[in-house]
PDB file of N, CA, C, O and CB in Angstrom:
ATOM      1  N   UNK A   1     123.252  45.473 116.084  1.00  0.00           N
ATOM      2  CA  UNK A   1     122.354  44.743 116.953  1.00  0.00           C
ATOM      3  C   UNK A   1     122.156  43.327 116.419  1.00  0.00           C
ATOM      4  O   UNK A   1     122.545  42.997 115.299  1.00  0.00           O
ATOM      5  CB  UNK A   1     121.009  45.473 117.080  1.00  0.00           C
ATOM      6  N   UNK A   2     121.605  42.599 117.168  1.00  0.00           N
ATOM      7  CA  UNK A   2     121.701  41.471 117.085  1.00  0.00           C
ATOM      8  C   UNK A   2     120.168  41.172 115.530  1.00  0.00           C
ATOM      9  O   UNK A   2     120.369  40.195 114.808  1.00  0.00           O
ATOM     10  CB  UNK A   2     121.577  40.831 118.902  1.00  0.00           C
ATOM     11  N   UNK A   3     119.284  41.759 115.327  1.00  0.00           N
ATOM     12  CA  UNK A   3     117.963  42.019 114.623  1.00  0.00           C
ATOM     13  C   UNK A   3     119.219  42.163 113.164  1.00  0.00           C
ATOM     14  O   UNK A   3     119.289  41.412 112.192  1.00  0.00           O
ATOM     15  CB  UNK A   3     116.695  43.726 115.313  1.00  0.00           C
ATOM     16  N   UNK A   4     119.867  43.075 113.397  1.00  0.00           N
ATOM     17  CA  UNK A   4     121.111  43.334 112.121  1.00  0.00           C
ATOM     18  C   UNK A   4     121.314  42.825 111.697  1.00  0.00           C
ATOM     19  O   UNK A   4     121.014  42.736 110.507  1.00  0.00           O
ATOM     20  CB  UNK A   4     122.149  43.601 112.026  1.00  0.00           C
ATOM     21  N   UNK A   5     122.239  41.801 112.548  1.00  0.00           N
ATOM     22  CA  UNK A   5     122.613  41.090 112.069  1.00  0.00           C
ATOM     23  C   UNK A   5     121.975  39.860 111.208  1.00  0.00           C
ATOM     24  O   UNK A   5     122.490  39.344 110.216  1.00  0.00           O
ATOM     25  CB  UNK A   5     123.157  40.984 112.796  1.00  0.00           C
ATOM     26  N   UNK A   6     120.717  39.506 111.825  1.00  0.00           N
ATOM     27  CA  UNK A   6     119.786  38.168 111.654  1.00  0.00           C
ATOM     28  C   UNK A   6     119.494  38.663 110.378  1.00  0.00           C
ATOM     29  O   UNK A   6     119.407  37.773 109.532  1.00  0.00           O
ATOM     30  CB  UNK A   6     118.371  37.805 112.742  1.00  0.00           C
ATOM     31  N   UNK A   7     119.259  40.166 109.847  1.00  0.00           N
ATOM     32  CA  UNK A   7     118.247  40.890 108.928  1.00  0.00           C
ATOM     33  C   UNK A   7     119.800  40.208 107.761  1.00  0.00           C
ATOM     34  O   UNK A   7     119.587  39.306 106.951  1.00  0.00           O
ATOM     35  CB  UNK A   7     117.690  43.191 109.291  1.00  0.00           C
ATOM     36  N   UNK A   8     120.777  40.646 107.872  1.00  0.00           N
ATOM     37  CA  UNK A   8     122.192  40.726 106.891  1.00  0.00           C
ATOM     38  C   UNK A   8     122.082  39.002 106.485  1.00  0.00           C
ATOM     39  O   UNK A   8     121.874  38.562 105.355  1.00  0.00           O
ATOM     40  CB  UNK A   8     124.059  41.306 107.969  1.00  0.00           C
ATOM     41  N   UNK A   9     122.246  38.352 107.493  1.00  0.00           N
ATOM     42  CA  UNK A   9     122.453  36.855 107.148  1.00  0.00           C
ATOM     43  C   UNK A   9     121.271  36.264 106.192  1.00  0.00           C
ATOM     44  O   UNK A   9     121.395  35.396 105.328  1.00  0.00           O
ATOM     45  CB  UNK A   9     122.495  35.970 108.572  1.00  0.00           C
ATOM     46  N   UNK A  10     120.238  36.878 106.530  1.00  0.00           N
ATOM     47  CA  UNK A  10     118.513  36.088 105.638  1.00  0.00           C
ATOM     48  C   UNK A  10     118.822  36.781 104.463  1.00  0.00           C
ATOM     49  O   UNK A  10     118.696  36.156 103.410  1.00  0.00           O
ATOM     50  CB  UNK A  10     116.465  36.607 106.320  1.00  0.00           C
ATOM     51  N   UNK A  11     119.187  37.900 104.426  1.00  0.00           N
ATOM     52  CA  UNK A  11     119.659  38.471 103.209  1.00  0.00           C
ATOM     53  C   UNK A  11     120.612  37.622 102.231  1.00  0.00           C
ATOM     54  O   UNK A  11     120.374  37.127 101.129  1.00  0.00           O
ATOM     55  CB  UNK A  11     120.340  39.661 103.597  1.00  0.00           C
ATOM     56  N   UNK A  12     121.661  37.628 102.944  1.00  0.00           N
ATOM     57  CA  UNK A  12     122.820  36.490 102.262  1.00  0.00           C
ATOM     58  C   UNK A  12     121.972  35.190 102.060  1.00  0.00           C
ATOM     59  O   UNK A  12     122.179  34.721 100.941  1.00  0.00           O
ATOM     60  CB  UNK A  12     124.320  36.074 103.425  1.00  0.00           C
ATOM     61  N   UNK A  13     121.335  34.672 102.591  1.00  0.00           N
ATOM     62  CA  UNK A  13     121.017  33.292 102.338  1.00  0.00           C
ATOM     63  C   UNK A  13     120.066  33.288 101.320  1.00  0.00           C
ATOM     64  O   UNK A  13     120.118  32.259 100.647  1.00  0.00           O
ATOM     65  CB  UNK A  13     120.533  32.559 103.509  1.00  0.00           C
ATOM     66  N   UNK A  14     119.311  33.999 101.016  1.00  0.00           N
ATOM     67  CA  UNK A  14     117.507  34.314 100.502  1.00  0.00           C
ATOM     68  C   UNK A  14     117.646  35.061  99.484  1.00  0.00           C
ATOM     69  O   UNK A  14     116.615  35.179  98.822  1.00  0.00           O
ATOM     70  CB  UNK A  14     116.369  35.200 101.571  1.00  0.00           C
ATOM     71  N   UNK A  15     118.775  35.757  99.013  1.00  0.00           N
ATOM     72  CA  UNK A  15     118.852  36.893  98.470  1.00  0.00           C
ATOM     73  C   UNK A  15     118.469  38.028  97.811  1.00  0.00           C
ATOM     74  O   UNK A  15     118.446  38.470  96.662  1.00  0.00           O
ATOM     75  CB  UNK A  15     119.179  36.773  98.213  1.00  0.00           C
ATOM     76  N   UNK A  16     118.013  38.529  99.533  1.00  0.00           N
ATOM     77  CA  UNK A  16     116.628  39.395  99.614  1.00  0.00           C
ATOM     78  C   UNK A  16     117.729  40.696 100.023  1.00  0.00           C
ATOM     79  O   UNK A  16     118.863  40.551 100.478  1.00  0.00           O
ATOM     80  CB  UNK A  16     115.101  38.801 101.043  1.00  0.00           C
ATOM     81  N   UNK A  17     116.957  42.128  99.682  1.00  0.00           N
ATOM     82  CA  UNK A  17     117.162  42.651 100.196  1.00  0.00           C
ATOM     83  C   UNK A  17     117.142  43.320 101.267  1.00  0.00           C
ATOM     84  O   UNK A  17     115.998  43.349 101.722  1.00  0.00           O
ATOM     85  CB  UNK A  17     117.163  42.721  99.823  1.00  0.00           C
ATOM     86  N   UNK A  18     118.245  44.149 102.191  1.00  0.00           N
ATOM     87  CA  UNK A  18     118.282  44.318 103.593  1.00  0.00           C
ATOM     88  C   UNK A  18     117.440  45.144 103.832  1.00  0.00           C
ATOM     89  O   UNK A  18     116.651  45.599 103.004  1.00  0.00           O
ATOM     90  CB  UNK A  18     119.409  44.661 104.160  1.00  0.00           C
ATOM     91  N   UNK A  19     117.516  45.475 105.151  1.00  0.00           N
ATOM     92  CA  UNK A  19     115.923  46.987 105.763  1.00  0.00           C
ATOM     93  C   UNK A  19     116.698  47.922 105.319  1.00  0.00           C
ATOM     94  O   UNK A  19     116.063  48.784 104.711  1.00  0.00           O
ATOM     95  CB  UNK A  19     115.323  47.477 107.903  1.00  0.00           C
ATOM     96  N   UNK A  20     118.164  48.159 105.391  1.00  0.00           N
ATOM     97  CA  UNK A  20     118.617  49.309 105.516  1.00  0.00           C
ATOM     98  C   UNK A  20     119.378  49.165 104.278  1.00  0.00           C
ATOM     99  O   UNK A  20     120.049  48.142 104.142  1.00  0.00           O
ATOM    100  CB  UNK A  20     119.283  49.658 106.806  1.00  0.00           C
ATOM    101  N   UNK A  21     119.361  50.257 103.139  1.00  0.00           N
ATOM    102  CA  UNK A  21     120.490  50.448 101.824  1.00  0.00           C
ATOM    103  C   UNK A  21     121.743  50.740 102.565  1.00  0.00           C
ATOM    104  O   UNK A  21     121.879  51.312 103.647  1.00  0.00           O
ATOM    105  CB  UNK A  21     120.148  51.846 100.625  1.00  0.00           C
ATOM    106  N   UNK A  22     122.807  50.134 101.610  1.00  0.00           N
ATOM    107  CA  UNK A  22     124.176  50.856 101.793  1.00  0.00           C
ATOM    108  C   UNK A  22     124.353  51.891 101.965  1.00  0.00           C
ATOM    109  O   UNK A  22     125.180  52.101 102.852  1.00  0.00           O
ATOM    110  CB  UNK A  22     124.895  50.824 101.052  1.00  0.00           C
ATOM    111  N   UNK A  23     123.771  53.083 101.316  1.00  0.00           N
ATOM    112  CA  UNK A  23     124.117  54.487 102.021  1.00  0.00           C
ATOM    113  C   UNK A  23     123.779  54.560 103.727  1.00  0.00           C
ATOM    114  O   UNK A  23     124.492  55.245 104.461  1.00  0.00           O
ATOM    115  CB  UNK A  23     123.132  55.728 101.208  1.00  0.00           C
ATOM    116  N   UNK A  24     123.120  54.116 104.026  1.00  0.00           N
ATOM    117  CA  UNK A  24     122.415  54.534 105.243  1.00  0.00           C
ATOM    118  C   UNK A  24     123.613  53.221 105.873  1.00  0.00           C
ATOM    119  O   UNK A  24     123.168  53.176 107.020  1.00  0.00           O
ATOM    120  CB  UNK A  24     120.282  54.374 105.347  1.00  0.00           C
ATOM    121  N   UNK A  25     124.012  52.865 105.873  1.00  0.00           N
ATOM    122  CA  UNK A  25     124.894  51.637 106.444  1.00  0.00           C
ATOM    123  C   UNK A  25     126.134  52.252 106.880  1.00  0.00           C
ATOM    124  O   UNK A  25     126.755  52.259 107.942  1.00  0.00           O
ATOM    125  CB  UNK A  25     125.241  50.418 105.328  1.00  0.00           C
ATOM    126  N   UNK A  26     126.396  53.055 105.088  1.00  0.00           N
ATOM    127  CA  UNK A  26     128.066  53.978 105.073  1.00  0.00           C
ATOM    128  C   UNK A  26     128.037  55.293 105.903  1.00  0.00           C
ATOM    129  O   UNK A  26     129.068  55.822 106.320  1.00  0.00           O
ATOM    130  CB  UNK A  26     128.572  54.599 103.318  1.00  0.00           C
ATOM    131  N   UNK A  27     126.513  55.895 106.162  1.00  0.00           N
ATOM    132  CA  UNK A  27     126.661  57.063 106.908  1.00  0.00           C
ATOM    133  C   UNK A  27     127.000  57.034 108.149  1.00  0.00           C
ATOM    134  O   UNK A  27     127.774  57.822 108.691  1.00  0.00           O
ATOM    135  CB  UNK A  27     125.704  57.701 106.895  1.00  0.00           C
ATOM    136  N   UNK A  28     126.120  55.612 108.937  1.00  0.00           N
ATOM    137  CA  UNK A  28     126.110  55.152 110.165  1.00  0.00           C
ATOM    138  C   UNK A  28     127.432  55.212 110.335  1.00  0.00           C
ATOM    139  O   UNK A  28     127.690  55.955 111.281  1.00  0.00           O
ATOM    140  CB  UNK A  28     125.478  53.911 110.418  1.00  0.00           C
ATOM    141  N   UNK A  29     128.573  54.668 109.735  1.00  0.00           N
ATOM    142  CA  UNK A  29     129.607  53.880 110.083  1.00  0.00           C
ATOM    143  C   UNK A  29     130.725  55.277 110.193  1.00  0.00           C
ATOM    144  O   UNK A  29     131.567  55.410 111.081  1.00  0.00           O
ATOM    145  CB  UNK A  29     129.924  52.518 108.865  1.00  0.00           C
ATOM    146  N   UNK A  30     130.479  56.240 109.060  1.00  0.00           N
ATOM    147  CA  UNK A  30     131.416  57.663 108.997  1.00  0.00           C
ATOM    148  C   UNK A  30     130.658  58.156 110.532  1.00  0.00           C
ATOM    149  O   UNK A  30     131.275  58.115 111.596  1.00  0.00           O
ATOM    150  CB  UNK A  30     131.067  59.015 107.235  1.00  0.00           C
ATOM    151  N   UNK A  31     129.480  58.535 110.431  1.00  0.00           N
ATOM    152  CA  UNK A  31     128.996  58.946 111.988  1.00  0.00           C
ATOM    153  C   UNK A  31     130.019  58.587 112.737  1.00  0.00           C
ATOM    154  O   UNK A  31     131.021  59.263 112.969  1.00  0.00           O
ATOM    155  CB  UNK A  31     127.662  58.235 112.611  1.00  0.00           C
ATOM    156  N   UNK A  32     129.823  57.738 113.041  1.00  0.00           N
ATOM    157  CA  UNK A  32     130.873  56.114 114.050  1.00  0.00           C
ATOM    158  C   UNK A  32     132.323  56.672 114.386  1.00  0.00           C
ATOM    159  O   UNK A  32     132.911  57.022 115.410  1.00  0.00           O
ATOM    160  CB  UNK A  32     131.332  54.242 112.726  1.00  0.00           C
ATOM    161  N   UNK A  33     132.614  56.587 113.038  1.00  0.00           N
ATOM    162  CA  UNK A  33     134.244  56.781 112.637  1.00  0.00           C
ATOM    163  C   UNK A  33     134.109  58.667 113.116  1.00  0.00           C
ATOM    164  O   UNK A  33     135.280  58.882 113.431  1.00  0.00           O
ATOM    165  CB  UNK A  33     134.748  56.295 110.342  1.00  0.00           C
ATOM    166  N   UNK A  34     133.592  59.597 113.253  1.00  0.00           N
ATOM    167  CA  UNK A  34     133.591  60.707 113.681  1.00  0.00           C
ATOM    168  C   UNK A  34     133.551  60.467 115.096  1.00  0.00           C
ATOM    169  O   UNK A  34     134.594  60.089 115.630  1.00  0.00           O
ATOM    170  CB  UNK A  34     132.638  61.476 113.133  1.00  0.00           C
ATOM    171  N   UNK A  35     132.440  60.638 115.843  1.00  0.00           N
ATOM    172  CA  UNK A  35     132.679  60.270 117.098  1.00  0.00           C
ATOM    173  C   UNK A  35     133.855  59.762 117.802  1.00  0.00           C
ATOM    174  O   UNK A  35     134.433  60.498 118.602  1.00  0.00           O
ATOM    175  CB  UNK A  35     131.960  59.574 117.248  1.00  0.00           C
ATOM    176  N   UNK A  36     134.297  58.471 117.559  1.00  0.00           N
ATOM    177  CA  UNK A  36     135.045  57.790 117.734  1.00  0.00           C
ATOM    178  C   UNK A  36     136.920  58.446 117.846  1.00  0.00           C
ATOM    179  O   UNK A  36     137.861  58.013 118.512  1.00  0.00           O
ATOM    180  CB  UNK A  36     134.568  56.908 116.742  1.00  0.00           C
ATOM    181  N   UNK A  37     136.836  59.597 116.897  1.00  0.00           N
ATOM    182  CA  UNK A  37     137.772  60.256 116.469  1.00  0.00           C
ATOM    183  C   UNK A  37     137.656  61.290 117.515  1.00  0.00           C
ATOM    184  O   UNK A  37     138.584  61.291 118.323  1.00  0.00           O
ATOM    185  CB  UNK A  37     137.706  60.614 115.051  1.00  0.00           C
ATOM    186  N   UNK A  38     136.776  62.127 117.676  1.00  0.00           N
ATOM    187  CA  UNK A  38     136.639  63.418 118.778  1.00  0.00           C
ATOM    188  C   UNK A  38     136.792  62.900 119.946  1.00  0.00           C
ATOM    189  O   UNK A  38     137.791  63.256 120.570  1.00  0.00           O
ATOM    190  CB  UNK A  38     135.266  64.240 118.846  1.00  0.00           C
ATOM    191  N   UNK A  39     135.995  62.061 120.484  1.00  0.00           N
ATOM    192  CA  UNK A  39     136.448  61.204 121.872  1.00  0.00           C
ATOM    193  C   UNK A  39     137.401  61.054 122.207  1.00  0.00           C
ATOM    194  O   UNK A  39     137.665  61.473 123.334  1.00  0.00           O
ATOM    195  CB  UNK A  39     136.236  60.115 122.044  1.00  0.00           C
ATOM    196  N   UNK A  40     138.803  60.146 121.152  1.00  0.00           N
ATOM    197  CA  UNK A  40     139.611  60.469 121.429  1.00  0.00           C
ATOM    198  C   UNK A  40     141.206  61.313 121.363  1.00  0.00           C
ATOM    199  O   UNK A  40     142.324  61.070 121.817  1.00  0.00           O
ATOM    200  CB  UNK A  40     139.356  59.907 121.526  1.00  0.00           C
ATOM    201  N   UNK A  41     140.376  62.813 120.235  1.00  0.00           N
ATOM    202  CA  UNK A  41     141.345  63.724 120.369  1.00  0.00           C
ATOM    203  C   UNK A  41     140.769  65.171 121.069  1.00  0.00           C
ATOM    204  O   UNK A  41     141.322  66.270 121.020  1.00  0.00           O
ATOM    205  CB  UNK A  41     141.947  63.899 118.945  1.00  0.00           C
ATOM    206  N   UNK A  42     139.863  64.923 121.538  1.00  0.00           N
ATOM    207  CA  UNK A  42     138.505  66.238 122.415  1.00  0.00           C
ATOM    208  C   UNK A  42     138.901  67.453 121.328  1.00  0.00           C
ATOM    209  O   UNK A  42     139.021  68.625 121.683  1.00  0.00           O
ATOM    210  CB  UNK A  42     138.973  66.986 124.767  1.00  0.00           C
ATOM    211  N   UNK A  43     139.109  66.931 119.772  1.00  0.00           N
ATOM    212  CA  UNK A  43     138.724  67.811 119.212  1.00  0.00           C
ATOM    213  C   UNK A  43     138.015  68.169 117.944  1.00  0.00           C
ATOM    214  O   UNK A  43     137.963  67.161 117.240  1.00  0.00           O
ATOM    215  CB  UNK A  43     139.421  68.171 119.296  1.00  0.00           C
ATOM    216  N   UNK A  44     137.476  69.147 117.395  1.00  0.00           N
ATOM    217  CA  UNK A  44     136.038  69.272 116.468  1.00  0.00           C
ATOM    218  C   UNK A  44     136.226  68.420 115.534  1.00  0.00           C
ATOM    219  O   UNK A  44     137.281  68.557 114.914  1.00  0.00           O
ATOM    220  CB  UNK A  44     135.648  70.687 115.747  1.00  0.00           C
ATOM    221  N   UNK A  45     135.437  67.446 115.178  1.00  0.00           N
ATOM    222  CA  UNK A  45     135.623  66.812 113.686  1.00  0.00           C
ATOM    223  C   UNK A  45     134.457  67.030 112.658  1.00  0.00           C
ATOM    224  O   UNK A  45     133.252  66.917 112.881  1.00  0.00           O
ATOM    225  CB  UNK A  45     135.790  65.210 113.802  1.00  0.00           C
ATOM    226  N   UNK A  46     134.951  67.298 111.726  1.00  0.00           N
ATOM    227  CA  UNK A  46     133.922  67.187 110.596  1.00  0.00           C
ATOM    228  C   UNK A  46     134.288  65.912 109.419  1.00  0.00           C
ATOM    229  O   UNK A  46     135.083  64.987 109.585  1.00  0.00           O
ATOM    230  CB  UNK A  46     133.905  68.761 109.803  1.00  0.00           C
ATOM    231  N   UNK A  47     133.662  66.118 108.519  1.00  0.00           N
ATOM    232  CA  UNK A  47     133.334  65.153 107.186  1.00  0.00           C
ATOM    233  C   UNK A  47     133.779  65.818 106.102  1.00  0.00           C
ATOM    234  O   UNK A  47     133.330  66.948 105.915  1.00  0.00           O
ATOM    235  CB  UNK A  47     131.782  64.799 106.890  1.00  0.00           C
ATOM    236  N   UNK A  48     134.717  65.278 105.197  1.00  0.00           N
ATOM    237  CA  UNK A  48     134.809  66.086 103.726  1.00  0.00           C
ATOM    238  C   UNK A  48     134.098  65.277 102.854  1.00  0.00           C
ATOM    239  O   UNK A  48     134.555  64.161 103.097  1.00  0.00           O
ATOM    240  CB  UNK A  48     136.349  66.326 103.072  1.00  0.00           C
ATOM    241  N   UNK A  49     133.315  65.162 102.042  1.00  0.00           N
ATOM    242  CA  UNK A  49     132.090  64.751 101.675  1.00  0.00           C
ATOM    243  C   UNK A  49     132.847  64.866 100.398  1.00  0.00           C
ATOM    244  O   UNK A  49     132.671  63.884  99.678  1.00  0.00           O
ATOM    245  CB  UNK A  49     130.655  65.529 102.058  1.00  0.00           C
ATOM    246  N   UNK A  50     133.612  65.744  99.921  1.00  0.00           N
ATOM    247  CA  UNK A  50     134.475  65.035  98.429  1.00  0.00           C
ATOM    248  C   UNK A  50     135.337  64.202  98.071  1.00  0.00           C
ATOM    249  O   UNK A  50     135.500  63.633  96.992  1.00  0.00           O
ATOM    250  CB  UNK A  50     135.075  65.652  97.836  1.00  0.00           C
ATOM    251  N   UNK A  51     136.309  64.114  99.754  1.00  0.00           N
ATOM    252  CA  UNK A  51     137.193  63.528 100.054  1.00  0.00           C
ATOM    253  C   UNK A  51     136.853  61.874 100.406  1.00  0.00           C
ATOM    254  O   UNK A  51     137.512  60.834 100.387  1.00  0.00           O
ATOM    255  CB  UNK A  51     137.709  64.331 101.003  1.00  0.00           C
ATOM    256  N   UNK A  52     135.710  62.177 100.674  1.00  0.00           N
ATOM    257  CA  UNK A  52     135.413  60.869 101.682  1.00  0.00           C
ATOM    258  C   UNK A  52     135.853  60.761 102.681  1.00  0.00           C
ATOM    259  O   UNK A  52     135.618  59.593 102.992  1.00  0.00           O
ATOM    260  CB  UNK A  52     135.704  59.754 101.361  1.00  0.00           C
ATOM    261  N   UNK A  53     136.640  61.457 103.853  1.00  0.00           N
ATOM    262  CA  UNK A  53     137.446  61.530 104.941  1.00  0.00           C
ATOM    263  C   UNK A  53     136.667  62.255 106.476  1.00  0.00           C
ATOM    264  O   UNK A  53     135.815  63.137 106.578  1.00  0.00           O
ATOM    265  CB  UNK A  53     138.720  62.395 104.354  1.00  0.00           C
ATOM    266  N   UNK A  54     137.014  61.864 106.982  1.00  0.00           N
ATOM    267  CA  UNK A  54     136.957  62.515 108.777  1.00  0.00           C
ATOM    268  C   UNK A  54     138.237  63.528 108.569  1.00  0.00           C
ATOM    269  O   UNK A  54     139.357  63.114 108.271  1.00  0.00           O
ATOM    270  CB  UNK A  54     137.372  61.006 110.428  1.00  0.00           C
ATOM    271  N   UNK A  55     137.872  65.089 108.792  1.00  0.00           N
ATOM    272  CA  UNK A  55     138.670  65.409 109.034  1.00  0.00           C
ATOM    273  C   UNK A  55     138.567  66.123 110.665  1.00  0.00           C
ATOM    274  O   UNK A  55     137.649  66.837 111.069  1.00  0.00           O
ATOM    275  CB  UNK A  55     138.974  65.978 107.938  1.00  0.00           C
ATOM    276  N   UNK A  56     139.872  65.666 111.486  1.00  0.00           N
ATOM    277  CA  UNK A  56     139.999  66.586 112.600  1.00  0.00           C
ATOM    278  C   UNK A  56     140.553  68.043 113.117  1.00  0.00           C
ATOM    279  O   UNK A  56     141.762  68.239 113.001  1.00  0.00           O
ATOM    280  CB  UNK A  56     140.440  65.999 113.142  1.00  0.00           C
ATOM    281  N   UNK A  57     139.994  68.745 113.500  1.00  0.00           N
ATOM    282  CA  UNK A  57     140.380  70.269 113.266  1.00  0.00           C
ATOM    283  C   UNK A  57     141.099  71.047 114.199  1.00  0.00           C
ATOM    284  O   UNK A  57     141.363  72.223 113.949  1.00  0.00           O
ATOM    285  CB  UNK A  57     139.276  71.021 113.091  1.00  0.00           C
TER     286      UNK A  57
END
């Protein structure tokens, strides 16, 4: 969103920290990257959480 973005840049400039930690940034984005993956193979995906990977099933 556009608030995101404004929040990331004052950060960079000020060097303050953001609303949101990196974990919560990296989950959003695997979320993302899941979805994104089932949509377009209509099939189950999960997370390997040792792997670090999307896997599709």
């Amino acid at each position: 969103t556009f608030a995101h973005m404004r929040n990331w840049m004052e950060c960079v400039r000020k060097r303050k920290k953001p609303n949101a930690d990196i974990r919560a940034g990296y989950n959003h984005s695997a979320a993302l990257c899941m979805t994104i993956a089932a949509m377009f193979t209509g099939k189950r995906v999960t997370f390997n959480d040792t792997k670090q990977e999307v896997v599709i099933k």
